[in-house]
N, C-alpha and C positions, 0 to 999 in steps of 0.2 A: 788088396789093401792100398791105400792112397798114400804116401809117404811127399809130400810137396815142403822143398824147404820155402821159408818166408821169404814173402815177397814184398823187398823194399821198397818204400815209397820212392819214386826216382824224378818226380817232376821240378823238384827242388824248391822255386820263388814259386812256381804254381800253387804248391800248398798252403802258402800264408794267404787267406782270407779273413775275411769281418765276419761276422755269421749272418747266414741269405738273409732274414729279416731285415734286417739292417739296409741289405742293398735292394732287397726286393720292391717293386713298386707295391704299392699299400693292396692289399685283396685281388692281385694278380696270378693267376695261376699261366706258368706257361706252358707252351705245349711243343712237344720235339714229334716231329715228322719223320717217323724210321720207316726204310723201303730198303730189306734183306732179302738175301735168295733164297731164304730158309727160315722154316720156323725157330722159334726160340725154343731154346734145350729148357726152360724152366717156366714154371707160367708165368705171365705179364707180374712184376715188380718184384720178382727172386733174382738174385743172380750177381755177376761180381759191379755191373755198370748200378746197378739199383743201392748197392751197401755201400758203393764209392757216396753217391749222390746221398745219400744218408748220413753218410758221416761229414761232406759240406752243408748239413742242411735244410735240404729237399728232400720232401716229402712224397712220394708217387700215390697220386691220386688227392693231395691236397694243396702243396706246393707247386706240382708240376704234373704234367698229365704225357702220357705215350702213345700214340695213335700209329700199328704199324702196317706194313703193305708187301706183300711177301710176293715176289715175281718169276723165283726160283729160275731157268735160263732165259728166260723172254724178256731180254731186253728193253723190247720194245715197247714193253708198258711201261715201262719205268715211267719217259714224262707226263702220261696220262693218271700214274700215282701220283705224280708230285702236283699236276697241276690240281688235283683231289686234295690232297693233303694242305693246300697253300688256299684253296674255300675255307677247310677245316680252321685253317687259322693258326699253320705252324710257326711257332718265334725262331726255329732251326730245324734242319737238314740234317739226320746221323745215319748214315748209309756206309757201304762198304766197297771198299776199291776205288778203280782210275776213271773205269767204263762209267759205272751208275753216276758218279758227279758230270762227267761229261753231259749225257742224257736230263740229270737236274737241272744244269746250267742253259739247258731249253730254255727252260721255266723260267729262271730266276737267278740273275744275277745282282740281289741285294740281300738276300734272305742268307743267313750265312749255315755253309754246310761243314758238316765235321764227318770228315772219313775214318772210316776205321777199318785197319787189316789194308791198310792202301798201299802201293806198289809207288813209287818216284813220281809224286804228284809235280816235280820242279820240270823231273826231263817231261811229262804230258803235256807240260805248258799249261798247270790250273794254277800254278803260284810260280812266283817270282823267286823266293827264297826260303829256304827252309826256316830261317831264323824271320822275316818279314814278310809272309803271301801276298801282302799284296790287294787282293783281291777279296772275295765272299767265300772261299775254301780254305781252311786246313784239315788238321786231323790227327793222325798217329799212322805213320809208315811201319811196313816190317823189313827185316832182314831178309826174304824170300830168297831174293838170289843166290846170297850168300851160303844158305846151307844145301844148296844142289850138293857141294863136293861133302858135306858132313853126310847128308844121309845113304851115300854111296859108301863112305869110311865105316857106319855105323851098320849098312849090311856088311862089310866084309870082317867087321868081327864077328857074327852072329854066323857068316857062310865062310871059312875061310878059304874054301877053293874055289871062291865066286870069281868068275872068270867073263858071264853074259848076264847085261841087263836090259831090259826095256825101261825107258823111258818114255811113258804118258804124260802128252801135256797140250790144255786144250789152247786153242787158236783168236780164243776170243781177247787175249793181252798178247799183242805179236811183240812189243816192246819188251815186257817183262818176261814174255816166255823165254825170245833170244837171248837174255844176259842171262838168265837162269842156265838154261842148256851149254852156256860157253862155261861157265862154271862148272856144270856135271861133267864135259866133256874134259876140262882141265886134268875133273879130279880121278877122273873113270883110265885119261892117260898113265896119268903118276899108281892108280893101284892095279895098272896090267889089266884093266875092265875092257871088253868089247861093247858098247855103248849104242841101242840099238833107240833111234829116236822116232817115235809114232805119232803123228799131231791127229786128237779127237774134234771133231767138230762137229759130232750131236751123238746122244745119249745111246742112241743104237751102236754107234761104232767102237765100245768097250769090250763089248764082247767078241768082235774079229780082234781087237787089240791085246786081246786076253789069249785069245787061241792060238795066233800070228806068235807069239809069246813062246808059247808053248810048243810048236811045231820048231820055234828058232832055238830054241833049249834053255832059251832066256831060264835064268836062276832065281830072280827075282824082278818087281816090278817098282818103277821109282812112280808116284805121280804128284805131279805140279800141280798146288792149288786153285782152283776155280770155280765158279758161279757151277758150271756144270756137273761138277767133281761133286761141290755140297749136296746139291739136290738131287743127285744118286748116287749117294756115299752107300747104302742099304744095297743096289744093284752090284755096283762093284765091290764089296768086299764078300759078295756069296763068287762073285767072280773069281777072283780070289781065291777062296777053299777051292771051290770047283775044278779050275786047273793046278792046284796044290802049289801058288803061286807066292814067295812074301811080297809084304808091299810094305813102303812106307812112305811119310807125305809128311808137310807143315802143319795138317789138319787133323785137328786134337781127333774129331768125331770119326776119326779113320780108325783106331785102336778100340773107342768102345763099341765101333759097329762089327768089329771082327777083323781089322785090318793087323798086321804085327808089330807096329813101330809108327811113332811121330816126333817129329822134334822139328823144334821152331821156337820162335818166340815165344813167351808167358803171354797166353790170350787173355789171362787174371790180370795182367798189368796193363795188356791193349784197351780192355776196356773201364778200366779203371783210369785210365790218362783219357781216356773219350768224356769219361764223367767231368775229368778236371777241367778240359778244351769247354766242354757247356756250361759248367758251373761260373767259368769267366765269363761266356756271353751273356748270362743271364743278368751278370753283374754288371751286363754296360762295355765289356772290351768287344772291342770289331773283332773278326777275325782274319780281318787283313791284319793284323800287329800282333797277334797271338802264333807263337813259334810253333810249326810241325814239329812232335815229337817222337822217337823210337825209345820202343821200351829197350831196354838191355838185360832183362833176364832171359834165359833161352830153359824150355821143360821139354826132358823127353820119356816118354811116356811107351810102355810095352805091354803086350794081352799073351798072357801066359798060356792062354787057354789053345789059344792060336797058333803058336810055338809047338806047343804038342802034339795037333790036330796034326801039323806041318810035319815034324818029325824031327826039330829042331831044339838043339836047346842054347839057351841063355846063357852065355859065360859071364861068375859072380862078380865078375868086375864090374859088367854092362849094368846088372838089375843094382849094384850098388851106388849107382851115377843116376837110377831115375827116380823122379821125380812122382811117376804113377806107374802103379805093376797092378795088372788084373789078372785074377788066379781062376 
């Protein structure tokens, strides 16, 4: 069952708009240049960035058009997407994280980019200030670091003689990994955790980080969101059963692939504020003077099924505090 309480509009002055027509140039359709590590959970013009854009609007596929480019950990194509997508005839950038705008900003430093799921774009040096970038970047930042010490607190209700964990987390954000880990490490202090930290750096090394795990007695497994994490979210979480391991992450797709726990930010609002960040460029704001925004609702999300499999159970307090419970 999906039990999600509502999710408030949080952008505040972003909200009030004219309606697109109004601002639109007369018979312009524009076009957003998306470059994700992963495919889209819904087919092209479903989903929460699509209804946000609908209710300012825009219409997909008559108002505005989606062109995207899926590079899943290879980096390396990114500015070879972008310089594709910028032929194509993008009016903007909608990518995700610190890494991909870097690799953009090859390309193009007038075309404005909007990140989403992005990690401290001020300490990267892509903008100036959260409140004024600056520059041809904004977007919608998460909370990442921040819940290192929650999803440690959130297995030890679920384990309570949880005493060893591992900690996965890949190398490709050394900036965000570091603050992350000094968080887990805080919070792994204060609840008596032995805190066992493993850095992945390509998709083969899950599986010694899974077994290393398990030979270590580790109890459960934390992992840090990333490019690499998404695009073999499916590899690791049979990982996962396999060493009869829990795990939980920021990354919603971690619980409906089989993973036991997620909690992070509302990805319903992350992309939902990415609609609002484009619906002002379209309207003529730069986005150097359009504010980085963080959403503030936080969903955490649990796979029952998983729980079971594990041998584990739920205490009614936990499944009463989420947001999504899969049976």
């Amino acid at each position: 069952m999906d039990r999600r309480t509502f999710l408030g509009v949080i952008a505040g002055g972003l909200l009030a708009t004219p309606l697109a027509a109004e601002a639109q140039q007369a018979g312009k359709v524009y076009r957003i240049g998306a470059i994700f590590d992963i495919p889209p959970l819904r087919p092209e013009g479903q989903g929460w960035f699509y209804d946000r854009m609908r209710e300012l609007g825009w219409v997909y596929g008559q108002s505005f058009l989606l062109e995207r480019r899926i590079f899943g950990d290879q980096y390396e194509r990114i500015p070879d997407m972008a310089a594709e997508l910028l032929r194509w005839g993008a009016d903007v950038f909608y990518i995700p994280g610190v890494r991909s705008v870097t690799l953009v900003q090859q390309v193009t430093r007038t075309i404005p980019i909007v990140s989403v799921a992005a990690g401290d774009l001020v300490a990267a040096g892509l903008a100036a200030s959260l409140a004024r970038p600056g520059g041809n970047v904004t977007g919608v930042r998460t909370q990442t670091i921040q819940v290192g010490g929650k999803h440690l607190s959130l297995l030890k209700e679920v384990i309570p003689h949880l005493s060893r964990v591992t900690l996965l987390y890949s190398t490709e954000n050394l900036q965000l990994g570091a603050r992350y880990i000094l968080e887990a490490e805080a919070a792994a202090k204060a609840l008596h955790i032995q805190l066992r930290i493993v850095p992945i750096q390509r998709a083969e090394e899950f599986e010694a980080g899974f077994a290393g795990s398990r030979h270590e007695r580790a109890q459960a497994i934390v992992l840090s969101r990333s490019a690499i994490l998404t695009t073999y979210i499916k590899n690791v979480t049979a990982l996962a059963l396999k060493h009869r391991l829990p795990t939980i992450s920021d990354l919603p797709q971690l619980v409906t692939e089989g993973g036991l726990m997620a909690y992070g930010v509302s990805w319903a609002d992350m992309f939902r504020l990415a609609a609002d960040i484009i619906d002002k460029i379209f309207r003529g704001a730069k986005a150097s003077e359009i504010p980085i925004l963080q959403p503030t609702t936080f969903s955490l999300a649990i796979n029952l099924k998983t729980a079971k499999a594990l041998g584990l159970t739920i205490p009614p307090s936990l499944l009463q505090r989420a947001d999504q419970v899969i049976e």
